[in-house]
N, C-alpha and C positions, 0 to 999 in steps of 0.2 A: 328827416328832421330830428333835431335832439334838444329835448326837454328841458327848459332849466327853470328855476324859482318858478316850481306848482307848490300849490296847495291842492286838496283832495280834489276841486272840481275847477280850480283854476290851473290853464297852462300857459305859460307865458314862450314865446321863441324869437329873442333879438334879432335883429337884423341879420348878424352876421353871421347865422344856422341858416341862413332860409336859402333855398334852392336858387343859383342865376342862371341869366339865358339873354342871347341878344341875336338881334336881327341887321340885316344890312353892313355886314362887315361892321357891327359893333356902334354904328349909329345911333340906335335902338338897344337898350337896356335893360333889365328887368333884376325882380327880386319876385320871388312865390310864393307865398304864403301855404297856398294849397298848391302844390305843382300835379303835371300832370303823373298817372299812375304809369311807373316805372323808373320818373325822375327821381322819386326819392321817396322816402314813407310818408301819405296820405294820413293827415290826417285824422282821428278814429271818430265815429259819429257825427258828421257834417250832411249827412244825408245828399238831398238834392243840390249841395253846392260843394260844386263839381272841381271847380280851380278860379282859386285866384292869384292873378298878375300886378304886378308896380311895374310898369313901365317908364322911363325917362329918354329923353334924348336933347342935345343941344342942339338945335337946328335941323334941318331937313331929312328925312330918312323915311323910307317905305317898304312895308311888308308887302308883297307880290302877290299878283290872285294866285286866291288857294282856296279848297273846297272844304263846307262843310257840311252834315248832316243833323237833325235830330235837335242839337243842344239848344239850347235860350243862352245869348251871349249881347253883355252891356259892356259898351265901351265907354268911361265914365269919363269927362278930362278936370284935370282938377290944373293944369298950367298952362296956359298957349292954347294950341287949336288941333286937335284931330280931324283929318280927312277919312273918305270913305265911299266907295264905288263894288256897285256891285252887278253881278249878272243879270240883275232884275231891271236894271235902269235906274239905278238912283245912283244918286251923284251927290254930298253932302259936305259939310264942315259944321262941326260944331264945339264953341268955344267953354271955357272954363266954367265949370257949374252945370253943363248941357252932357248929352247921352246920347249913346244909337242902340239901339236894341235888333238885334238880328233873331227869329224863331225862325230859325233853320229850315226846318220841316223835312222835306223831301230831297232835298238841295240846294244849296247855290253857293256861288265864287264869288269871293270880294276879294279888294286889296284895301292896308290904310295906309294913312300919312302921316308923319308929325309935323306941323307947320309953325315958326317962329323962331325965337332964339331960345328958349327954355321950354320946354315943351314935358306935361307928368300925366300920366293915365291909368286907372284900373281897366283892367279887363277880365271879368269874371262871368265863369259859365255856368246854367244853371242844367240839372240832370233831371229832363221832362220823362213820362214814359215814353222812352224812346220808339221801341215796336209801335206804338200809338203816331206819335208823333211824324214818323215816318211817312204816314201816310197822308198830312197836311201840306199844302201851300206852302212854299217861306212865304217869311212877311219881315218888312225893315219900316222901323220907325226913328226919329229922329225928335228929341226932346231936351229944344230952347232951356236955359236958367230960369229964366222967369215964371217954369212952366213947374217948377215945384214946389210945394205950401211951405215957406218957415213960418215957423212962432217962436216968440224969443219972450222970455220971463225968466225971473227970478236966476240970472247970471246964466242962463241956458241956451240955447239956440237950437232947435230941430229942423233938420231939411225932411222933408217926405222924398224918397226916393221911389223906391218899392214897396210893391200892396197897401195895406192898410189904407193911409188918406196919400198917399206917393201916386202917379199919374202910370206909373210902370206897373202894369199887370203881365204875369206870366202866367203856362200853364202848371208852374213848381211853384210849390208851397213856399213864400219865403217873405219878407220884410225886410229893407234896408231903411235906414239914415244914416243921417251925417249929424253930427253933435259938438255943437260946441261949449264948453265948459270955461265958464270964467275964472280964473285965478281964485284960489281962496273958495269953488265952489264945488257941491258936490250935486251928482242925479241920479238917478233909483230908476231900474227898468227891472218889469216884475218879467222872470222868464218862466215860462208854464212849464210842467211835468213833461220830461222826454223832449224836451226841446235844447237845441245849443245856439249858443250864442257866436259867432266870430267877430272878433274886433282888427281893426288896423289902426294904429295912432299916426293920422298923416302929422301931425305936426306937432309939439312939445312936449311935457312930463304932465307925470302922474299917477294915480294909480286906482286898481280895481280891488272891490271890498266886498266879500259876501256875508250879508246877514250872518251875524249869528258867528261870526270867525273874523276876529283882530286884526289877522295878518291880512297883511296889503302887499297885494304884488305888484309891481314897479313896473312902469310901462312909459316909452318914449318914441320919439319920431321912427317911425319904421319897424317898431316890434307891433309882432302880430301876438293874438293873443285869442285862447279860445275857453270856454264856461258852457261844461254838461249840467243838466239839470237831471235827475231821477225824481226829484221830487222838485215842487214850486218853490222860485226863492224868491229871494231881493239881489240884485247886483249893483252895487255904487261902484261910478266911475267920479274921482276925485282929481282936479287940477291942483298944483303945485299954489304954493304963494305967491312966485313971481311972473309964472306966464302961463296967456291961457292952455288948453290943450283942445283937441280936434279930431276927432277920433267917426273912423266909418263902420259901423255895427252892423251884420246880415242876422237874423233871426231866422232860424230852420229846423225842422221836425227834425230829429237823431236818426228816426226810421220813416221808411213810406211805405204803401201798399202796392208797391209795383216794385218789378226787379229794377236796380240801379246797374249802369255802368262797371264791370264789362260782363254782369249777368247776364245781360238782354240779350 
């Protein structure tokens, strides 16, 4: 990946730096945010979150069973509908604003699908203790829209994804939402000591502001964006005047207390 408009603990990386990859003879689309280790430099302090995927496609297309071990892996759909079958016996679909969470554990083989004419998805993995992990059950969950807490004030909107009040529990430290910002608005999320922040802007302008420091780094549809803490800050994420912005925020220790990937 290659660095542009940081500040000391802000990194911002466009779209047009980030790692692709596609499946199905190109059906199937992607951009990486975090790619896998060897695609291209990781990276630095993301701890337990492992890789993240923007996947697209226009209509129908299928990844193939393929095996996996250990990881925590949420398949998020923010367009159309993701399919999903796995060696365990489930059989699923779930549409835009809905999830599947796979905890690997010991094994198992799934395939997915893209179903519709516009079809966009995250897919991101979380780095459990694996040696641990290893030695659990898989287990597959499947989680409806409906099935996430927003609250919406003061030009704001939070989706609960993961931990905190989110319905997604893993066995990695981690926190997501989904955020949306009104035009003209700005929000403050207090990040703790040794923790990073990742961002993804699914959809419009704006920009991220840390206490204490002027400069504003410019963030739009498709730029990924990542904020170390060393010490406790404030981070405002600001929409533009003219349209809102929508941005998916993971919250993660910098370090864990278990070897990560590919120490283990």
């Amino acid at each position: 990946m290659i660095e542009t408009k940081q500040s000391s603990n802000i990194k911002i990386y466009p779209d047009d730096v980030l790692t692709t990859g596609s499946f199905d003879g190109g059906r199937i689309t992607e951009i990486k945010p975090i790619p896998f280790p060897g695609e291209s430099s990781k990276p630095p302090d993301t701890g337990p979150l492992f890789y993240w995927a923007w996947a697209e496609a226009k209509g129908y297309g299928k990844i193939g069973l393929h095996p996996h071990k250990g990881f925590e892996i949420m398949s998020y759909a923010l367009e159309g509908e993701i399919g999903h079958y796995d060696t365990l016996g489930n059989r699923s679909r779930v549409k835009a604003g809905g999830a599947q969470v796979m905890q690997t554990g010991s094994g198992v083989m799934h395939e997915e699908e893209t179903l519709g004419e516009h079809i966009e998805f995250f897919q991101i993995w979380f780095d459990p203790h694996l040696r641990m992990a290893l030695n659990n059950s898989p287990r597959y969950r499947e989680f409806s829209p409906d099935e996430f807490p927003v609250k919406s004030a003061n030009g704001i909107t939070i989706k609960s994804i993961i931990g905190d009040t989110g319905p997604i529990a893993l066995e990695s430290e981690a926190v997501m939402k989904e955020i949306t910002i009104d035009s003209g608005h700005r929000f403050a999320w207090e990040l703790a000591k040794n923790y990073s922040l990742a961002i993804v802007t699914i959809d419009g302008k704006g920009w991220i502001v840390e206490e204490g420091n002027d400069r504003k780094s410019s963030i739009q549809t498709k730029y990924f964006a990542l904020v170390h803490a060393t010490e406790a800050r404030i981070i405002y994420f600001q929409a533009g005047l003219d349209k809102d912005i929508k941005l998916a925020i993971i919250q993660v220790p910098r370090n864990v207390d278990y070897p990560l990937y590919p120490e283990q």
